[in-house]
Backbone bond lengths (Angstrom), bond angles and torsions (degrees), N, CA, C in turn:
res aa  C-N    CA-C-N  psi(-1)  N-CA   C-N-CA  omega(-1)  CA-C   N-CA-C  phi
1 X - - - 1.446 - - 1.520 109.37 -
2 X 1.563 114.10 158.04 1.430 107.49 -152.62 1.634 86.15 -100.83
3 X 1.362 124.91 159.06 1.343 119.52 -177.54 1.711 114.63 -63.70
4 X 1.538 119.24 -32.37 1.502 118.38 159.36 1.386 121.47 -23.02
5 X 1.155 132.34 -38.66 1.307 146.20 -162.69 1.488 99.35 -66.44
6 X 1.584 107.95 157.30 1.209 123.91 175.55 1.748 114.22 -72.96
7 X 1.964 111.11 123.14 1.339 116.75 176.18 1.825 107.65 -34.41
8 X 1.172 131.85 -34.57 1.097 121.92 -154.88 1.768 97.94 -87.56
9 X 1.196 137.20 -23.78 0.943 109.80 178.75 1.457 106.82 -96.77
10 X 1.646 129.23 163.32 1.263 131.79 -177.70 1.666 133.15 -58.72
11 X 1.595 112.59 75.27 1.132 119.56 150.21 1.581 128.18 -6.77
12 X 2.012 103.83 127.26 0.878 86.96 165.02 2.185 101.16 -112.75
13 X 1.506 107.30 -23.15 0.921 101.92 -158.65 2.014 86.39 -114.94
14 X 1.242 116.59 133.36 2.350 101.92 164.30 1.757 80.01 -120.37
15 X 1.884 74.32 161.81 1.457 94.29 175.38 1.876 112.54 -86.16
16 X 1.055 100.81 -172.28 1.807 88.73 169.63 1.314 130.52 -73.90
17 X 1.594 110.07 -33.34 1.231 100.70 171.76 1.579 115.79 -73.48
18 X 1.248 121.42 -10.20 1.482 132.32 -166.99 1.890 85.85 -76.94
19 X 0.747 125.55 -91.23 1.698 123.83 149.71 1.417 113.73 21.28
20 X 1.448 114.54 -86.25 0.970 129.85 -163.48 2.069 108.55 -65.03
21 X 1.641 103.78 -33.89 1.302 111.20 151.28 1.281 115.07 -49.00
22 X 1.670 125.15 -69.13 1.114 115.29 -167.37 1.134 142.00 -54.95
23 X 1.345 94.30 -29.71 1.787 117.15 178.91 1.821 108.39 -102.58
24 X 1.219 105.02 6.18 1.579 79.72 166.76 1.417 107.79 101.91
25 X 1.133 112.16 -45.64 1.651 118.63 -169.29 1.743 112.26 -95.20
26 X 1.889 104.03 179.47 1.057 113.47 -160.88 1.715 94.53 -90.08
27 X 1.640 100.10 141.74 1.695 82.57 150.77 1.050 138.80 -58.34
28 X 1.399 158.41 -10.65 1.102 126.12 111.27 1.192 162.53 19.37
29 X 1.167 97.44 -71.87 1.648 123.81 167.86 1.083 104.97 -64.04
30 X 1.962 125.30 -54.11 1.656 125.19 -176.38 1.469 99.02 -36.01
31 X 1.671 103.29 -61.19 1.479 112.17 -163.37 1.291 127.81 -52.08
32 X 1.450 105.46 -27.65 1.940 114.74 166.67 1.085 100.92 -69.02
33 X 1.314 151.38 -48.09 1.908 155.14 149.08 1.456 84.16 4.62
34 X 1.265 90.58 -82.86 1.796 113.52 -157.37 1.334 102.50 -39.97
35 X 1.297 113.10 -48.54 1.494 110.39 -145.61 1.687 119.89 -110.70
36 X 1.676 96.85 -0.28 1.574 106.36 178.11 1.505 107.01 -160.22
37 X 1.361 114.84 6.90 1.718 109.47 159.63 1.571 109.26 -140.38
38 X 0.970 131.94 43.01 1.259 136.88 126.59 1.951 94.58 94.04
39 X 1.653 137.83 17.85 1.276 135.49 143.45 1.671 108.53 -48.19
40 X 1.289 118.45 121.01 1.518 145.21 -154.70 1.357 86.01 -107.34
41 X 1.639 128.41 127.95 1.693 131.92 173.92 1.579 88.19 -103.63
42 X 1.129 117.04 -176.35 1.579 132.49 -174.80 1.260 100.91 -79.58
43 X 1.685 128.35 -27.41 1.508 114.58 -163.53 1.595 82.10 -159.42
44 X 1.743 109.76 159.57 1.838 97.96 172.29 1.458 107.67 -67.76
45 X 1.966 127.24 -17.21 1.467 103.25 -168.57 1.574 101.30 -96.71
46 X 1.562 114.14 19.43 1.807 104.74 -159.53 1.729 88.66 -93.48
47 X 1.453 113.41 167.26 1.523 134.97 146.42 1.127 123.70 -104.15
48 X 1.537 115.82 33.41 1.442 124.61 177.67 1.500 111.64 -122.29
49 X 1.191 140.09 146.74 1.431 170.80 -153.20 1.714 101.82 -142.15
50 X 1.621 89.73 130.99 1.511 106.41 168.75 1.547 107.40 -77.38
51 X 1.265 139.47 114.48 1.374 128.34 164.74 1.417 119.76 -8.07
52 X 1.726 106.72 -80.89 1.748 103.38 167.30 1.546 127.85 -44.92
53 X 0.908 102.75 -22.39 1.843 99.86 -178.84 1.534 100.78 -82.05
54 X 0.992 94.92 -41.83 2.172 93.62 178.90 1.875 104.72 -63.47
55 X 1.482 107.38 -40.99 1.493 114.04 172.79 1.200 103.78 -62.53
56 X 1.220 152.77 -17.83 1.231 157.86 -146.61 1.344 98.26 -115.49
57 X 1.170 108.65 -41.68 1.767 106.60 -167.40 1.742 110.61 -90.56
58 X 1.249 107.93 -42.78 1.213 114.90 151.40 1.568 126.38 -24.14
59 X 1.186 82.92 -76.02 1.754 96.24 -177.40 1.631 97.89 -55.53
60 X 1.039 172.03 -68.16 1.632 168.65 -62.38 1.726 74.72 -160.81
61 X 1.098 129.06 -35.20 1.749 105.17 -164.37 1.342 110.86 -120.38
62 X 1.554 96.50 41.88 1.374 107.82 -175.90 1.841 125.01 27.39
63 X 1.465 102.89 61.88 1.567 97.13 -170.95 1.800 97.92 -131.31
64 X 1.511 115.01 159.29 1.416 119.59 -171.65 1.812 105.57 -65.24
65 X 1.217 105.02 125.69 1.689 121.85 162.93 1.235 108.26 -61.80
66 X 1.633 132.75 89.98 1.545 120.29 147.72 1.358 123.78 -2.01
67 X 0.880 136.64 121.02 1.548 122.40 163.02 1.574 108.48 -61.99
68 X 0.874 124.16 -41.86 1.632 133.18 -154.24 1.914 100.98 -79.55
69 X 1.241 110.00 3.83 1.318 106.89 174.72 1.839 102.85 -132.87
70 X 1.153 113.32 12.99 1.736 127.22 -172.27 1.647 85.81 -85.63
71 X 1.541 114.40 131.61 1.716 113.97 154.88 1.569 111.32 -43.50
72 X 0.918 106.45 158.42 1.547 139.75 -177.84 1.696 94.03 -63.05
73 X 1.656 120.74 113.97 1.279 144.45 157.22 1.857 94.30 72.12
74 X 1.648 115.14 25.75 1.602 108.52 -164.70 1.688 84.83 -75.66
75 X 1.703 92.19 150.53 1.481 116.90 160.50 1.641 124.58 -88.10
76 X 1.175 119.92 149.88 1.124 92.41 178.20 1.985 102.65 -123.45
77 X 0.993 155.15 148.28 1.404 173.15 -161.24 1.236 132.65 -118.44
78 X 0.910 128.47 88.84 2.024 124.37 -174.63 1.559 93.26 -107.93
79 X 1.301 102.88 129.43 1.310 121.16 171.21 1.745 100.09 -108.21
80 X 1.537 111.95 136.94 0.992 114.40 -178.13 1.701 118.62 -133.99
81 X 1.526 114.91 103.34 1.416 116.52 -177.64 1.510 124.20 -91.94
82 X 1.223 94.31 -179.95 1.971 95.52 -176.39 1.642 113.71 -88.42
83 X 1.576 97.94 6.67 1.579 87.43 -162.77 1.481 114.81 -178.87
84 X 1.066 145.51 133.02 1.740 146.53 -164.41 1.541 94.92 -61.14
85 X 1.335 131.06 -23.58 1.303 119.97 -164.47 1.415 114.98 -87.44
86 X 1.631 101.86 -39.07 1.240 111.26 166.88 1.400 143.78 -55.62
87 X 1.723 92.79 -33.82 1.254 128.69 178.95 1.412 111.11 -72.45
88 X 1.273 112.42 -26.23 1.879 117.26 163.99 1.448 111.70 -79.13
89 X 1.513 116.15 -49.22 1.699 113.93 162.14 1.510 135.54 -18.89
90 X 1.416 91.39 -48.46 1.894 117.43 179.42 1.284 107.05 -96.28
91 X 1.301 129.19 -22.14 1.722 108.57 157.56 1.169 138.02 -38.10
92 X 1.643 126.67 -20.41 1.200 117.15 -141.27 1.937 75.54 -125.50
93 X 1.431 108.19 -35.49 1.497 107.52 176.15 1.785 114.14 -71.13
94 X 1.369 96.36 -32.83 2.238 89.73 179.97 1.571 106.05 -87.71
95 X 1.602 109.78 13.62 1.409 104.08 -177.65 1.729 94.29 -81.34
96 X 1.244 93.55 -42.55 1.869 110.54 -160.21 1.869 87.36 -69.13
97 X 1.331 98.11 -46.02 2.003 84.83 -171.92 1.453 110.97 -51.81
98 X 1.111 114.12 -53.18 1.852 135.40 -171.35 1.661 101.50 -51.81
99 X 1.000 99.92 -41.17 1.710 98.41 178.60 1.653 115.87 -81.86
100 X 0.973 105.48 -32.83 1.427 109.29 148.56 1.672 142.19 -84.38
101 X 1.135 118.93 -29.19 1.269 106.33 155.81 1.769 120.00 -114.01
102 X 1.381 111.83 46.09 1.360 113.23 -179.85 1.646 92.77 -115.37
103 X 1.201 99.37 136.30 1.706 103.14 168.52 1.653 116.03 -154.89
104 X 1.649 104.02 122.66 1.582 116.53 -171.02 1.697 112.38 64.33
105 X 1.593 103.33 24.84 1.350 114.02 158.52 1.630 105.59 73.90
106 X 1.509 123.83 9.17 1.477 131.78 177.62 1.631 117.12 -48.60
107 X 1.425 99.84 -37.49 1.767 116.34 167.92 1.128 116.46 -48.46
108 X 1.516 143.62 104.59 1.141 117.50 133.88 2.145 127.04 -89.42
109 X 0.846 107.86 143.33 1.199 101.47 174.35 1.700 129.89 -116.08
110 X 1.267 132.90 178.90 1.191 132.18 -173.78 1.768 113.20 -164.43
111 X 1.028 126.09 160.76 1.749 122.73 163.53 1.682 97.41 -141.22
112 X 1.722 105.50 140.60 0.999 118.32 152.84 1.803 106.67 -125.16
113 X 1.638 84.72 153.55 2.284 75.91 165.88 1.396 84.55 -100.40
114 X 1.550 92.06 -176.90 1.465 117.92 178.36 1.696 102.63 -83.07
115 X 1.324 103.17 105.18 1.513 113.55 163.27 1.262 88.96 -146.55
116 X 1.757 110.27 -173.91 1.368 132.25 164.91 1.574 116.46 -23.96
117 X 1.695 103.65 -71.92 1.711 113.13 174.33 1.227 104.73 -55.39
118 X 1.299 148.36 24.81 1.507 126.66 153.56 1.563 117.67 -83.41
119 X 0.891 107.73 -23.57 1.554 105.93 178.64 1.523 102.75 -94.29
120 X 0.991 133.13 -36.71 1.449 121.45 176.68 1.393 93.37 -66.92
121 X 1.281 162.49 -61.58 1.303 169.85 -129.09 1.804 89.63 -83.14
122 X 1.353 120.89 -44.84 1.272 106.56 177.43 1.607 117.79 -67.25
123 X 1.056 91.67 -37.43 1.815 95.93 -161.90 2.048 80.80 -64.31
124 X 1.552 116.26 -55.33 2.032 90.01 -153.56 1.406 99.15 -85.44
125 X 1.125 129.63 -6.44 1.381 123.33 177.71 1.581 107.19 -82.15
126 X 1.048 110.77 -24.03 2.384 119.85 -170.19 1.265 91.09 25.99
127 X 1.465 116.17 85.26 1.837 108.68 149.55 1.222 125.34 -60.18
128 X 1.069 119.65 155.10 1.917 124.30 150.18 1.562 99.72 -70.59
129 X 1.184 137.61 -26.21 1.023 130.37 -158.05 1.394 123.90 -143.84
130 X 1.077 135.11 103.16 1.518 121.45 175.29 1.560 111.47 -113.96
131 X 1.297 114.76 116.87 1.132 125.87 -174.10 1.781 102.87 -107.98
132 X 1.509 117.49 116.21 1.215 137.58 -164.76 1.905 102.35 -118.82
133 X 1.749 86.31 126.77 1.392 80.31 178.19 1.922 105.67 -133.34
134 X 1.851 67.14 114.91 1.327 100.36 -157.34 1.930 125.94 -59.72
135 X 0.813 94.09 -10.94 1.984 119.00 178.66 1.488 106.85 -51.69
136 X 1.112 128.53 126.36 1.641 123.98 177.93 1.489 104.90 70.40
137 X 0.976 120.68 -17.03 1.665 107.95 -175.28 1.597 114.09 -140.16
138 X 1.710 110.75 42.34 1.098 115.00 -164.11 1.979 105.08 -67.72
139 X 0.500 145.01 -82.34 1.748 134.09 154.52 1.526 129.16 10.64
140 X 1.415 87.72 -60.11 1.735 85.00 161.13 1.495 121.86 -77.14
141 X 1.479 110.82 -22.87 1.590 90.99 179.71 1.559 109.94 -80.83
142 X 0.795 118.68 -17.71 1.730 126.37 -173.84 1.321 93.56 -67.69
143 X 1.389 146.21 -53.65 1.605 158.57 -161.00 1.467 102.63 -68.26
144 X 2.163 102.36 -54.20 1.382 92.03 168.02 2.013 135.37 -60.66
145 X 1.642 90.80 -31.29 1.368 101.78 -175.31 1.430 114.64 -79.24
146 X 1.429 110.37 6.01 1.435 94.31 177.48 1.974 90.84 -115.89
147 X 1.150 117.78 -29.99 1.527 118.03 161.94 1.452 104.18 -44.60
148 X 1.155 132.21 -91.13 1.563 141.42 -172.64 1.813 89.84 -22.30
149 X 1.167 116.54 -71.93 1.609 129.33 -150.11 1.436 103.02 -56.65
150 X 1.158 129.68 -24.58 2.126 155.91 178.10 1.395 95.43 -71.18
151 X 1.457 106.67 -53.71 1.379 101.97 -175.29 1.633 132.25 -76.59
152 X 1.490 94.58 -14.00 1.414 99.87 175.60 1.348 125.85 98.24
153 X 1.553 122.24 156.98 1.582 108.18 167.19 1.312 160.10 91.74
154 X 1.946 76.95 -24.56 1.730 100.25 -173.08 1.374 112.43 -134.89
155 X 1.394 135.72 163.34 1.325 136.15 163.33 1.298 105.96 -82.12
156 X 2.012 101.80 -176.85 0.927 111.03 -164.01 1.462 96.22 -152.86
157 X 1.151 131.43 114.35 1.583 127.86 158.08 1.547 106.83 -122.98
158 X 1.539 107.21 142.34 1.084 122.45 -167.58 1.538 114.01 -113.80
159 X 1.199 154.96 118.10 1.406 158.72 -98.98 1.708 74.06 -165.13
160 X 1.908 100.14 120.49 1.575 93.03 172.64 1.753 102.61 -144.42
161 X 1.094 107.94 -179.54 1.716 102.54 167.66 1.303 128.05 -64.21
162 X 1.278 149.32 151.47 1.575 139.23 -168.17 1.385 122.01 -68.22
163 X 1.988 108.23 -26.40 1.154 102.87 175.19 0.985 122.66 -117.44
164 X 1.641 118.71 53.76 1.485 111.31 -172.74 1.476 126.90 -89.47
165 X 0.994 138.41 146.58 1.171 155.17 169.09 1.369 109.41 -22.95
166 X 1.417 119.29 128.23 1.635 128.88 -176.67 1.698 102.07 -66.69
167 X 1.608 120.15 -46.75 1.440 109.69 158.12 1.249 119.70 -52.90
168 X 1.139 131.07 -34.93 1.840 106.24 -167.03 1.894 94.93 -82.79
169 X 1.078 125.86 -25.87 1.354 133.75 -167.36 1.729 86.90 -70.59
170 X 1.364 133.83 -78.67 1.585 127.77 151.66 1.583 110.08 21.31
171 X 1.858 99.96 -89.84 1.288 123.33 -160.43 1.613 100.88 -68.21
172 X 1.708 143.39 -27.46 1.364 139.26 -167.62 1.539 71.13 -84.75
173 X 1.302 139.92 -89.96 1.950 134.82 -149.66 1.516 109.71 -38.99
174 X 1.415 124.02 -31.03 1.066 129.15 175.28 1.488 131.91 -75.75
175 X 1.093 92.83 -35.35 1.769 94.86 157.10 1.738 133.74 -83.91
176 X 1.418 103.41 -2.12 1.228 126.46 128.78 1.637 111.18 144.76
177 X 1.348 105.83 -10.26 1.770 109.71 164.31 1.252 125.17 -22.29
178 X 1.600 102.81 105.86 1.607 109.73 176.90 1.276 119.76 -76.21
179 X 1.439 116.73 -3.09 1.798 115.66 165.65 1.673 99.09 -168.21
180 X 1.214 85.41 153.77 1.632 102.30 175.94 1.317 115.54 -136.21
181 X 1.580 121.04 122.69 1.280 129.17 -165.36 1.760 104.65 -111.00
182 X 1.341 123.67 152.39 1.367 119.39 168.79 1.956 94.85 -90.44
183 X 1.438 87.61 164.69 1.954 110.54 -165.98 1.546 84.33 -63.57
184 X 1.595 159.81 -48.70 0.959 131.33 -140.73 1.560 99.51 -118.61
185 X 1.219 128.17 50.65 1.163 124.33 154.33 1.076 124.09 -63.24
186 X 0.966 152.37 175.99 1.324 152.57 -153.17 1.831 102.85 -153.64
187 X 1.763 100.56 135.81 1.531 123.69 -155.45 1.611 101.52 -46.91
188 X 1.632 112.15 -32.26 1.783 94.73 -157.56 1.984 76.45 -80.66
189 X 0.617 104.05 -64.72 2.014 108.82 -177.25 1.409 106.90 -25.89
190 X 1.598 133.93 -45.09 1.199 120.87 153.64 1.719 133.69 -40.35
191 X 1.595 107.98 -68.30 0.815 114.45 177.02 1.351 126.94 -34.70
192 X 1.419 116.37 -64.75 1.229 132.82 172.77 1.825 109.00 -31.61
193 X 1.641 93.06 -68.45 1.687 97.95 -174.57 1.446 113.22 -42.86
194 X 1.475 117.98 -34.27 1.684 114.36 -175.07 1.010 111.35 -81.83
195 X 1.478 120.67 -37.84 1.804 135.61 163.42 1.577 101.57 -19.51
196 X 1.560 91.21 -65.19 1.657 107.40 -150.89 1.838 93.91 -70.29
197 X 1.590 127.58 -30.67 1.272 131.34 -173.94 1.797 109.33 -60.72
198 X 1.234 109.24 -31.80 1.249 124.04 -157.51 1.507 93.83 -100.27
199 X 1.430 142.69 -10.28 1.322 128.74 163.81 1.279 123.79 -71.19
């Protein structure tokens, strides 16, 4: 769709000031995007932005996703770890998930660990989904899962060790986790479970 088109139907290309509508801010500001945090225009002489690249930039600068520029029925996913190290561990595994359960680019995704910015990360990111993996940081995910659940809106699957305790499994559903998976499930067994979360 050509950027002329009306905000309400699904964009593929806005102009800057369309931008600067969407988000609140001045053109100007788009143009510092452009010109000192890394918002990508279609060409160096254009004032146009690919939808996804603005979704893209968004998401990395922790700022609210328009709906009116989100793909058609897209989900969105926060994965949340205990730790930067870990959080490199699972790169190479949510690459293989994403390619398998992403279709017509409806996915968006994100990672925070558990620090401070995790709860702000929920509120401007609003997943459909926060998938918490709960191992080493059983405390914080419970804090997050009952934060997320306050806020409304979103699921919750909880990623845990294989042999955990029928009480702590209790105490993660109770703080409001709509499923809890052990760490070695296997990708088609994932998919499915979030499939089925998202109906």
């Amino acid at each position: 769709m050509a950027a002329g088109n009306s905000i309400n139907n699904k964009l593929e290309v806005v102009t800057f000031e369309q931008v600067a509508s969407l988000c609140c801010v001045s053109e100007d500001r788009v143009k510092k995007w452009v010109n000192t945090r890394g918002l990508k225009p279609l060409t160096s002489e254009s004032e146009q932005v690919y939808c996804q690249d603005l979704i893209d930039f968004l998401v990395r600068y922790n700022m609210p996703i328009p709906a009116s520029i989100l793909p058609v029925e897209a989900k969105k996913i926060l994965f949340i770890f205990s730790s930067q190290i870990l959080k490199y561990i699972y790169v190479s595994f949510l690459v293989h998930f994403f390619q398998k359960l992403r279709t017509e680019e409806n996915f968006i995704s994100d990672t925070v660990c558990y620090d401070r910015k995790a709860q702000y990360k929920i509120l401007t990111f609003a997943p459909d989904l926060i998938v918490t993996y709960t191992i080493s940081a059983h405390d914080n995910a419970l804090q997050l899962i009952r934060f997320a659940k306050k806020t409304g809106g979103c699921r919750v699957l909880s990623i845990v060790e294989k042999n955990i305790s029928r009480e702590n499994i209790v105490h993660i559903k109770a703080a409001g986790a709509d499923a809890v998976v052990a760490r070695c499930i296997n990708i088609n067994e994932l998919v499915e479970k979030i499939n089925s979360l998202f109906k």
